[in-house]
mmCIF file of the N, C-alpha and C atoms, coordinates in Angstrom:
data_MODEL
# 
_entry.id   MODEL 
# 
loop_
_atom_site.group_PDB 
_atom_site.id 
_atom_site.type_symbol 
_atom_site.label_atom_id 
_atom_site.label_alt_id 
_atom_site.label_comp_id 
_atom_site.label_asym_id 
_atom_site.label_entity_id 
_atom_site.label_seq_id 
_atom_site.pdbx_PDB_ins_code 
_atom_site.Cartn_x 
_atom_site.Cartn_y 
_atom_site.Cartn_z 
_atom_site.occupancy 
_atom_site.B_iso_or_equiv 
_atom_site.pdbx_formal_charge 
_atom_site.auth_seq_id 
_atom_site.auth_comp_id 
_atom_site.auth_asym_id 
_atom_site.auth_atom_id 
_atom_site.pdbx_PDB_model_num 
ATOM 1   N N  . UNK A 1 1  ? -42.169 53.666 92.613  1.00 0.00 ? 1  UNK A N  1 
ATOM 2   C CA . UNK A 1 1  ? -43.040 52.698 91.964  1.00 0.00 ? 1  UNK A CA 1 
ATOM 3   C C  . UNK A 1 1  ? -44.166 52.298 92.912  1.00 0.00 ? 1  UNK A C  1 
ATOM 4   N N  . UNK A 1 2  ? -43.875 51.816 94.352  1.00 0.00 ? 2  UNK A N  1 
ATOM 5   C CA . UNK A 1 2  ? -44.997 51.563 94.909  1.00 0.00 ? 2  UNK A CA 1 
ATOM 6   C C  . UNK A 1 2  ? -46.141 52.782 95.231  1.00 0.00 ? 2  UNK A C  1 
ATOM 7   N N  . UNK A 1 3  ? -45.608 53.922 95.031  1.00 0.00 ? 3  UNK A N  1 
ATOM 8   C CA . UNK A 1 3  ? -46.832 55.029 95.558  1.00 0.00 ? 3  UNK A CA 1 
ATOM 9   C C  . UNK A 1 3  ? -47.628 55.014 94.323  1.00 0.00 ? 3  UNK A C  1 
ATOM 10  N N  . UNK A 1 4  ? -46.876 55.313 93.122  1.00 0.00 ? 4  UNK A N  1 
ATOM 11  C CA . UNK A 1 4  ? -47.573 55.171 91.615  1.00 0.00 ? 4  UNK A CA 1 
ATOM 12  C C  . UNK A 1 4  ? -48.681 53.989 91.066  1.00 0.00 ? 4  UNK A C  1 
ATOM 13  N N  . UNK A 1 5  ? -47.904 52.988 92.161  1.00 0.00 ? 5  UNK A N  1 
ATOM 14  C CA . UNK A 1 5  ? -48.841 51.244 91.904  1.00 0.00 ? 5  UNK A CA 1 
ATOM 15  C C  . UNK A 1 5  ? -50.308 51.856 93.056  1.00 0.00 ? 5  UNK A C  1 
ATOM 16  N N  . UNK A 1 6  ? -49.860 52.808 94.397  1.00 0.00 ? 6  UNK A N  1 
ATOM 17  C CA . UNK A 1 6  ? -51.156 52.656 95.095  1.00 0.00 ? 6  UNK A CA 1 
ATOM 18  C C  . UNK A 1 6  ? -52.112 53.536 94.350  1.00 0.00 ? 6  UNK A C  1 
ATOM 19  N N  . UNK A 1 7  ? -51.305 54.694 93.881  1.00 0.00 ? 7  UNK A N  1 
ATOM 20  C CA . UNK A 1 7  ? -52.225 55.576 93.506  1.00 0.00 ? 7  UNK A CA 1 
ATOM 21  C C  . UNK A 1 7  ? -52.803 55.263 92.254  1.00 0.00 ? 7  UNK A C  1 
ATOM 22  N N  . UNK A 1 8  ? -52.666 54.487 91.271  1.00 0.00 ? 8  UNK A N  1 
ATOM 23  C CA . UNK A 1 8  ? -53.654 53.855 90.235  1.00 0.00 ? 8  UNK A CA 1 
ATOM 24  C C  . UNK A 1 8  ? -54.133 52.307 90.646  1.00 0.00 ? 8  UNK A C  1 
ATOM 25  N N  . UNK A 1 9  ? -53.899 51.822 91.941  1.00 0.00 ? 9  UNK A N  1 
ATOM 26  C CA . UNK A 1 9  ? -54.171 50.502 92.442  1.00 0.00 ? 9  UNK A CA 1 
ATOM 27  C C  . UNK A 1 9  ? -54.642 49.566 91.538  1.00 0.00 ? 9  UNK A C  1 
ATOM 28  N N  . UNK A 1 10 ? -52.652 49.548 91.498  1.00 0.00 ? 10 UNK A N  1 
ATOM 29  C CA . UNK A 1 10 ? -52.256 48.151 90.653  1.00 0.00 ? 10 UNK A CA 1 
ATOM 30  C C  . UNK A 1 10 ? -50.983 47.663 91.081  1.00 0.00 ? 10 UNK A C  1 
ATOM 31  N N  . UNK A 1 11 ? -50.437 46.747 90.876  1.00 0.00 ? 11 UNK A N  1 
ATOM 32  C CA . UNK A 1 11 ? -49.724 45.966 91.249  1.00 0.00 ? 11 UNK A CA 1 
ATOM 33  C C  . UNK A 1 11 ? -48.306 46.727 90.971  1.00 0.00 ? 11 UNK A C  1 
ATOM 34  N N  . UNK A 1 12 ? -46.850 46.544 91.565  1.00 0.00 ? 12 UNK A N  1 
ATOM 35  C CA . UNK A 1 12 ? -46.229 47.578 91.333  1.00 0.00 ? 12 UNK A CA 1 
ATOM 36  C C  . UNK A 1 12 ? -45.343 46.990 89.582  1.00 0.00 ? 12 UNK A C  1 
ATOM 37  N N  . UNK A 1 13 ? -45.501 45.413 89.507  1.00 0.00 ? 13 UNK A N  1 
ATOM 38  C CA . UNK A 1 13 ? -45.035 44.653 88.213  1.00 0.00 ? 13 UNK A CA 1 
ATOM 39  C C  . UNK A 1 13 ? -45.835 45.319 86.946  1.00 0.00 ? 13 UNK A C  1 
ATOM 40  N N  . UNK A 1 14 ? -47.386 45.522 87.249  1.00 0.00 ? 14 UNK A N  1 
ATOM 41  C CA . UNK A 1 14 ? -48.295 46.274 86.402  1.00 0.00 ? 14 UNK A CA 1 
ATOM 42  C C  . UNK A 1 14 ? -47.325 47.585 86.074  1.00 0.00 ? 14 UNK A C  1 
ATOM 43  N N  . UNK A 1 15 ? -47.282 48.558 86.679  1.00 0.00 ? 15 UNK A N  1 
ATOM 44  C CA . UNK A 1 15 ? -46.763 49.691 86.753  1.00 0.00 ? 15 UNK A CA 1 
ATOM 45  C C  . UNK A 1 15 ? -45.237 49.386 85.955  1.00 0.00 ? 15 UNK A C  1 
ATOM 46  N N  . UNK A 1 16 ? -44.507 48.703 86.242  1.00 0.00 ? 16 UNK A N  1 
ATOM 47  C CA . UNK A 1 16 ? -42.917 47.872 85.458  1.00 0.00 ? 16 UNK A CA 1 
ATOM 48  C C  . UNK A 1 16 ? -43.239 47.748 83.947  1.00 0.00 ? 16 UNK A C  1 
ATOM 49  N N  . UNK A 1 17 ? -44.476 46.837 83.751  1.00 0.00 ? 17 UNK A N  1 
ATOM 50  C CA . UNK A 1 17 ? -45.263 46.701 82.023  1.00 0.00 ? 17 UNK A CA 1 
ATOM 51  C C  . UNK A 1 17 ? -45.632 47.788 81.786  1.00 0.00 ? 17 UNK A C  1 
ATOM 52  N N  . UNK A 1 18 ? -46.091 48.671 81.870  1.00 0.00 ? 18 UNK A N  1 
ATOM 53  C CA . UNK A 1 18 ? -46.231 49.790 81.416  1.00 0.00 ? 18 UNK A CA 1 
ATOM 54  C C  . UNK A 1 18 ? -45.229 50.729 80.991  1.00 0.00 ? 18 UNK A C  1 
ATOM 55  N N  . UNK A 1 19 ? -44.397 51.150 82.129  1.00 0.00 ? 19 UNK A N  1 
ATOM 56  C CA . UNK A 1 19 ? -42.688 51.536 81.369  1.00 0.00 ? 19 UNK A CA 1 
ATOM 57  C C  . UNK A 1 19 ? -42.171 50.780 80.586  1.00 0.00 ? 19 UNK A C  1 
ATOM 58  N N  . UNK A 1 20 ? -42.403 49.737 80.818  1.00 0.00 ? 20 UNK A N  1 
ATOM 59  C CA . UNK A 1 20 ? -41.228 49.051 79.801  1.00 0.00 ? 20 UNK A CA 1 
ATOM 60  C C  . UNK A 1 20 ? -42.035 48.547 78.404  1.00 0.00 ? 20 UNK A C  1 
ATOM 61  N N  . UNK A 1 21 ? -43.385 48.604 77.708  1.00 0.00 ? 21 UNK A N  1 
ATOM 62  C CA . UNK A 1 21 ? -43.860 48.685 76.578  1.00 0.00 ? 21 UNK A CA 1 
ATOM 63  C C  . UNK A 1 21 ? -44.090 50.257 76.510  1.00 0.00 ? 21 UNK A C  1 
ATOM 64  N N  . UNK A 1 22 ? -44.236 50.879 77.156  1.00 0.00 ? 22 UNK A N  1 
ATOM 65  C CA . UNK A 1 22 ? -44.253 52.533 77.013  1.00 0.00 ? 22 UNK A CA 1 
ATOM 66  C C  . UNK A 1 22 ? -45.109 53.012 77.027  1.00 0.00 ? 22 UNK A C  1 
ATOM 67  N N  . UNK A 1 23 ? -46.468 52.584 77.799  1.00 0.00 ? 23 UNK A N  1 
ATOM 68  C CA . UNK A 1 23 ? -47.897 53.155 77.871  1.00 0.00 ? 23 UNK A CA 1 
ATOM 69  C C  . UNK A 1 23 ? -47.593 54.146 79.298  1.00 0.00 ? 23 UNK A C  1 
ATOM 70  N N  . UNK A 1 24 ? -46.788 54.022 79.784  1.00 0.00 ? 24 UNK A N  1 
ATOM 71  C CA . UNK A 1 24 ? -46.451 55.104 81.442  1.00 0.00 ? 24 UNK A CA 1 
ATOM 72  C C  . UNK A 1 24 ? -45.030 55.407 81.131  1.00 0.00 ? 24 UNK A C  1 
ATOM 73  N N  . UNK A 1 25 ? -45.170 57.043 81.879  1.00 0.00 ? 25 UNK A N  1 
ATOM 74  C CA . UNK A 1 25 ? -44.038 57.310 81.437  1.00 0.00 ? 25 UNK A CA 1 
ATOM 75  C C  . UNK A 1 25 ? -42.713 56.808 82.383  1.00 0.00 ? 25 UNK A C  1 
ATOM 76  N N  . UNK A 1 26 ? -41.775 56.852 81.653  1.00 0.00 ? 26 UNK A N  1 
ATOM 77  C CA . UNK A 1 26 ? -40.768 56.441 82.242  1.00 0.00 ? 26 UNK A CA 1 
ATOM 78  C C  . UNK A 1 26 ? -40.190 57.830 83.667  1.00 0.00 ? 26 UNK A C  1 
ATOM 79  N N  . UNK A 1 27 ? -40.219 57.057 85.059  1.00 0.00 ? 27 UNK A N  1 
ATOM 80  C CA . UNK A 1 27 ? -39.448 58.080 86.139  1.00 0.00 ? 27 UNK A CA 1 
ATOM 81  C C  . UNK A 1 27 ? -38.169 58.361 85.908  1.00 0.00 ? 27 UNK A C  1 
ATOM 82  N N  . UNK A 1 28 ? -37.940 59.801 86.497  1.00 0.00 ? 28 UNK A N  1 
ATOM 83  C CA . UNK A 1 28 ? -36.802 60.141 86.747  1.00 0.00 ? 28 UNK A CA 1 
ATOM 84  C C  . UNK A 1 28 ? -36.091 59.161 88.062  1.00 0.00 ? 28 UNK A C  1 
ATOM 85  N N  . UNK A 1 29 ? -34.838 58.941 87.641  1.00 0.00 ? 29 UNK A N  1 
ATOM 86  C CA . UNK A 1 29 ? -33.915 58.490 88.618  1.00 0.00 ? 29 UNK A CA 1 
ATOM 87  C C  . UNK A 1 29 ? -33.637 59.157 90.099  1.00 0.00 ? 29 UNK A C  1 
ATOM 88  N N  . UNK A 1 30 ? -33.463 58.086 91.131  1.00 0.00 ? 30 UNK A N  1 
ATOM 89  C CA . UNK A 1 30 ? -34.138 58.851 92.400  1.00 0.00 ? 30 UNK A CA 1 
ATOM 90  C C  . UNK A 1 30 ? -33.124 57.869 93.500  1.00 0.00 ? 30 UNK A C  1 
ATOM 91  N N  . UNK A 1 31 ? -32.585 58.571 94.342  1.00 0.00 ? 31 UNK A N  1 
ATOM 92  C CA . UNK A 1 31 ? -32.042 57.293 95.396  1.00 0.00 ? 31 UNK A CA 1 
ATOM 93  C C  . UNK A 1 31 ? -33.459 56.095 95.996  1.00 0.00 ? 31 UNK A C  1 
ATOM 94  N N  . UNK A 1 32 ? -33.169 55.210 95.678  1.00 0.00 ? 32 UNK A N  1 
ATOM 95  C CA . UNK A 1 32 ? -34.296 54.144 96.195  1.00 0.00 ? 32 UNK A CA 1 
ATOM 96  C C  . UNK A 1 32 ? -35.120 54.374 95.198  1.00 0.00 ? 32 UNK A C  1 
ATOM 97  N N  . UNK A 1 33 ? -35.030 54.409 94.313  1.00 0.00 ? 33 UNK A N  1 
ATOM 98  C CA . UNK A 1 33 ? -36.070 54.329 92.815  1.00 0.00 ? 33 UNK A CA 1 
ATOM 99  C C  . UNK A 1 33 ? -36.450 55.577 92.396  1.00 0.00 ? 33 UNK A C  1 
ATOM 100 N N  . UNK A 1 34 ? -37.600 55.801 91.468  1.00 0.00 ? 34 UNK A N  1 
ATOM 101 C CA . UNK A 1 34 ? -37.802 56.670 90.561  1.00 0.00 ? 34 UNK A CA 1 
ATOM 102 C C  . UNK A 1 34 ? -38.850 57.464 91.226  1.00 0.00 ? 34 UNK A C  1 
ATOM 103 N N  . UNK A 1 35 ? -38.984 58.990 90.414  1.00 0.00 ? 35 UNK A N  1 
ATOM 104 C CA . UNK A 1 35 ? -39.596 59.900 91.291  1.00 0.00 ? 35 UNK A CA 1 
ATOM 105 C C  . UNK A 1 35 ? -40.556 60.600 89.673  1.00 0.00 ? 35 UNK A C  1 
ATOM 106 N N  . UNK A 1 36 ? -41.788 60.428 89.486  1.00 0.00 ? 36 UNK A N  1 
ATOM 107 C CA . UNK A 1 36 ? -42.001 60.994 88.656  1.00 0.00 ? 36 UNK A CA 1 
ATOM 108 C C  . UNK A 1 36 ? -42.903 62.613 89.275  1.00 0.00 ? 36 UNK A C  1 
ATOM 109 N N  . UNK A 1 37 ? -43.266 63.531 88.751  1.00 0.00 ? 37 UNK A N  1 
ATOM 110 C CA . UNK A 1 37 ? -43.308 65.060 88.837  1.00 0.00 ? 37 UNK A CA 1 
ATOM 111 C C  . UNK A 1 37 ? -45.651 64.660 88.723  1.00 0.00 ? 37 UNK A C  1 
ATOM 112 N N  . UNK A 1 38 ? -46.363 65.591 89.492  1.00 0.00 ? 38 UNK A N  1 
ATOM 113 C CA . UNK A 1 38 ? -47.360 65.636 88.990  1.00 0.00 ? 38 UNK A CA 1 
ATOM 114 C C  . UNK A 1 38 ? -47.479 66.070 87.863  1.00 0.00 ? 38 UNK A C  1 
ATOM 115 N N  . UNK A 1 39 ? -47.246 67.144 87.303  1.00 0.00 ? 39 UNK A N  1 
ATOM 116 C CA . UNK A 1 39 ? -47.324 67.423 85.938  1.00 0.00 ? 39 UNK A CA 1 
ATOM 117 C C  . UNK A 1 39 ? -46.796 66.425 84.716  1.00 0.00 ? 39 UNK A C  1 
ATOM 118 N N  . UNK A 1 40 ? -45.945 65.219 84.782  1.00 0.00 ? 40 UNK A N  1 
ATOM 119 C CA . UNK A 1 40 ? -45.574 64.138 83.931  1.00 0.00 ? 40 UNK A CA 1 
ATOM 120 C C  . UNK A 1 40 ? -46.827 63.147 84.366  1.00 0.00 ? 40 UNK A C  1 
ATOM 121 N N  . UNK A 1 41 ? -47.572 63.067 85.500  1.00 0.00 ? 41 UNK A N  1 
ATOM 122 C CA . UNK A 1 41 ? -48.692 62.054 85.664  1.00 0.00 ? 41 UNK A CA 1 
ATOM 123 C C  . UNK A 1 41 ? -49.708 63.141 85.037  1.00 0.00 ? 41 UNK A C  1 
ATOM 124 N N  . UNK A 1 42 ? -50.199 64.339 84.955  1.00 0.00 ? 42 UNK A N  1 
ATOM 125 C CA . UNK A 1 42 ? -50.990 65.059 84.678  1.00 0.00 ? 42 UNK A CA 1 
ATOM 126 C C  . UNK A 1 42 ? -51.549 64.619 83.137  1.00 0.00 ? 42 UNK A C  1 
ATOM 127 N N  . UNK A 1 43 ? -49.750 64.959 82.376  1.00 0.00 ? 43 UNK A N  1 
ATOM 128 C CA . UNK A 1 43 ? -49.768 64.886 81.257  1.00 0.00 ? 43 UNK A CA 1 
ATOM 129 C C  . UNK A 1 43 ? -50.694 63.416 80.705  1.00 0.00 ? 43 UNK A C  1 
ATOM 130 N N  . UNK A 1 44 ? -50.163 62.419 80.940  1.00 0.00 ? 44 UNK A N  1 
ATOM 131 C CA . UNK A 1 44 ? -50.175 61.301 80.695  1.00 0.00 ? 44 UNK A CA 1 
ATOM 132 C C  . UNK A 1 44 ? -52.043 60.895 80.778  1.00 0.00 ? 44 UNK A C  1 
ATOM 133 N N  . UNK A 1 45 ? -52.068 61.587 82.266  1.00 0.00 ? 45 UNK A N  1 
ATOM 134 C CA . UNK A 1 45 ? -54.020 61.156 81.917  1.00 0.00 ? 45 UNK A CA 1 
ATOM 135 C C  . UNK A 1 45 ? -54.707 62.104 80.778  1.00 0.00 ? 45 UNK A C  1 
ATOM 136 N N  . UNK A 1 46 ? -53.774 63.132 80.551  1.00 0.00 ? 46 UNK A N  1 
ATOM 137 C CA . UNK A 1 46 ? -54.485 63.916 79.434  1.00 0.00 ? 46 UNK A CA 1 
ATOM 138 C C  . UNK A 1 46 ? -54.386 63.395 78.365  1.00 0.00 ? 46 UNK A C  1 
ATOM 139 N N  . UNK A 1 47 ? -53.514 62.416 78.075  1.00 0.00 ? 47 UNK A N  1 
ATOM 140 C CA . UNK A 1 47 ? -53.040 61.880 76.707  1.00 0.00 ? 47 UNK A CA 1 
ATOM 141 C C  . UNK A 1 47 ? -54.134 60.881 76.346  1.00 0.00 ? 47 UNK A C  1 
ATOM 142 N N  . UNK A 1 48 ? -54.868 60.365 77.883  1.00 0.00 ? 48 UNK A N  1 
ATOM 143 C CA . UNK A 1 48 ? -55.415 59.480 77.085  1.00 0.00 ? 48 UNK A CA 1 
ATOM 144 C C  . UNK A 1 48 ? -55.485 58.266 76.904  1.00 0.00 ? 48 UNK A C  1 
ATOM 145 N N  . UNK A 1 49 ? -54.132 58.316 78.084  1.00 0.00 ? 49 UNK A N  1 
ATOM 146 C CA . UNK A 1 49 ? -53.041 56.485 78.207  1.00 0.00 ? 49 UNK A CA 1 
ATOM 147 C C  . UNK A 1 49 ? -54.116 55.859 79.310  1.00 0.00 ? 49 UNK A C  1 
ATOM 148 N N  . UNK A 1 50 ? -54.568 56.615 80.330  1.00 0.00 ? 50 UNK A N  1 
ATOM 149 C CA . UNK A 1 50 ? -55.349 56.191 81.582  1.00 0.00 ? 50 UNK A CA 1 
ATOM 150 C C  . UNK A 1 50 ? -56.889 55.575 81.703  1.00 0.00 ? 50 UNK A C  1 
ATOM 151 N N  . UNK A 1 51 ? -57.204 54.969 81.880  1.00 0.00 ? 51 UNK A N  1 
ATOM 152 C CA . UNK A 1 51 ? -58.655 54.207 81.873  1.00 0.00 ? 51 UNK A CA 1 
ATOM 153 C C  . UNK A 1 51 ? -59.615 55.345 82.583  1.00 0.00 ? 51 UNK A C  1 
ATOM 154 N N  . UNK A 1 52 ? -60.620 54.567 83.114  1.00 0.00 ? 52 UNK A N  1 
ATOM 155 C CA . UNK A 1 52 ? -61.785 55.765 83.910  1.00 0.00 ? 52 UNK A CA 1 
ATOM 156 C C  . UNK A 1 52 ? -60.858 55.618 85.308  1.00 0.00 ? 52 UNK A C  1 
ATOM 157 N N  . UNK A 1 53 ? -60.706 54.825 85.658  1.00 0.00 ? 53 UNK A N  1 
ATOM 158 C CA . UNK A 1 53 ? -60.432 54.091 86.819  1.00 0.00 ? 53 UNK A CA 1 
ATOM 159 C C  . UNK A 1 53 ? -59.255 54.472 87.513  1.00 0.00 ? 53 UNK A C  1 
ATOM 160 N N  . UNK A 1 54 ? -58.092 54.780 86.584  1.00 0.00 ? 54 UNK A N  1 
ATOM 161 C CA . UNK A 1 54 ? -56.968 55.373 87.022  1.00 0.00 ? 54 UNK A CA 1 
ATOM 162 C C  . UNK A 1 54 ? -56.715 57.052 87.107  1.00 0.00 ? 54 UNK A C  1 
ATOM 163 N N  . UNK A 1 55 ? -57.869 57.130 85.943  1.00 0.00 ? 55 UNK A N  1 
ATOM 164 C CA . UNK A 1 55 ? -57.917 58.793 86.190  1.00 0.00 ? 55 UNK A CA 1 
ATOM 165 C C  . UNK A 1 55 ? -58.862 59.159 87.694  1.00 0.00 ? 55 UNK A C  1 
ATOM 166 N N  . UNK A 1 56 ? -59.665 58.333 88.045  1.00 0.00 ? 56 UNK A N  1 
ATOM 167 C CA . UNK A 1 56 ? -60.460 58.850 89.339  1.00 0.00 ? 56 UNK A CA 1 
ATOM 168 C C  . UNK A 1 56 ? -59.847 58.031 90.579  1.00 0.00 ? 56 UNK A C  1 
ATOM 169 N N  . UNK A 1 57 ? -58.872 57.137 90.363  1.00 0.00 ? 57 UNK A N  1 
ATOM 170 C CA . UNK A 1 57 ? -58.069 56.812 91.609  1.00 0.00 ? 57 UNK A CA 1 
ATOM 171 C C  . UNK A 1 57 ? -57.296 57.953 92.367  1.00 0.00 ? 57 UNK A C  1 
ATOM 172 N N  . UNK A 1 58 ? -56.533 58.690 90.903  1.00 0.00 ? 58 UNK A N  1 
ATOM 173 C CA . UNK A 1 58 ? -55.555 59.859 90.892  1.00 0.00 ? 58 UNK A CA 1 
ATOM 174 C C  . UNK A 1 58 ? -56.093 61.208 91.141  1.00 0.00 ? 58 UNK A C  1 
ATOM 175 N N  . UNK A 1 59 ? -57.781 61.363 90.983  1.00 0.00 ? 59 UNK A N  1 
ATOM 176 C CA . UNK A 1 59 ? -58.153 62.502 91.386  1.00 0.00 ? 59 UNK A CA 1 
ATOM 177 C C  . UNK A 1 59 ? -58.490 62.102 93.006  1.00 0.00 ? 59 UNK A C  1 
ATOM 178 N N  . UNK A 1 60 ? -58.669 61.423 93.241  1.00 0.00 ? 60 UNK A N  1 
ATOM 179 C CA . UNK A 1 60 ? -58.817 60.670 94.502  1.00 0.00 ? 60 UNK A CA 1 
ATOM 180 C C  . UNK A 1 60 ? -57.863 61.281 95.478  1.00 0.00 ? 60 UNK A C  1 
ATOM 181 N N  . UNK A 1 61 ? -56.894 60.836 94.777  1.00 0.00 ? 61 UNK A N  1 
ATOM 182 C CA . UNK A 1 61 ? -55.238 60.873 95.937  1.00 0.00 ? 61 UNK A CA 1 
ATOM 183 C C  . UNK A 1 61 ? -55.013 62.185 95.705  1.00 0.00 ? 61 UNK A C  1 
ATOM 184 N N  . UNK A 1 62 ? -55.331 62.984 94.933  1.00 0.00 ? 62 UNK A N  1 
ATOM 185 C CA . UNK A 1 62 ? -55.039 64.861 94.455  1.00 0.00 ? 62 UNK A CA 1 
ATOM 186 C C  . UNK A 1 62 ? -55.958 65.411 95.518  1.00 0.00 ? 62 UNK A C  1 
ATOM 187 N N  . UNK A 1 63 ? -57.087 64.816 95.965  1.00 0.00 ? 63 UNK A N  1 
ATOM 188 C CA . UNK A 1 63 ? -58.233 65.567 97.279  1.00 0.00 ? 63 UNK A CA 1 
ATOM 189 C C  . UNK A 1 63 ? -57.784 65.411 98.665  1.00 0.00 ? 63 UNK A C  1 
ATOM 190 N N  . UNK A 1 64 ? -56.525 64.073 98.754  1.00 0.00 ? 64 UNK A N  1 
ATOM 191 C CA . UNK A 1 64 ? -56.168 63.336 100.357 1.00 0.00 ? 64 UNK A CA 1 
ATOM 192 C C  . UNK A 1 64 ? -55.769 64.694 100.480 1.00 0.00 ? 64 UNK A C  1 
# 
């Protein structure tokens, strides 16, 4: 949750509202929390769910 909160820089509770009304997808289960796959974040900005802002945070962190 916190890498997912830096990499769309938002709060990691932001990131919590989103799974839990269902606009982000829900992570796979992970020792010490959830682990979601690039291709499940891929999907998700393709869908459409992501603002300008979160899609160019995330191309951002895809160039580090």
């Amino acid at each position: 949750i916190t890498d997912i909160a830096k990499m769309f820089n938002r709060s990691r509770i932001t990131i919590y509202r989103w799974i839990s009304n269902g606009s982000f997808p829900r992570g796979k289960p992970h020792p010490g929390g959830m682990i979601w796959t690039e291709d499940v974040i891929d999907r998700w900005l393709q869908a459409g769910q992501a603002t300008d802002k979160e899609i160019k945070a995330t191309c951002e962190m895809k160039d580090m």
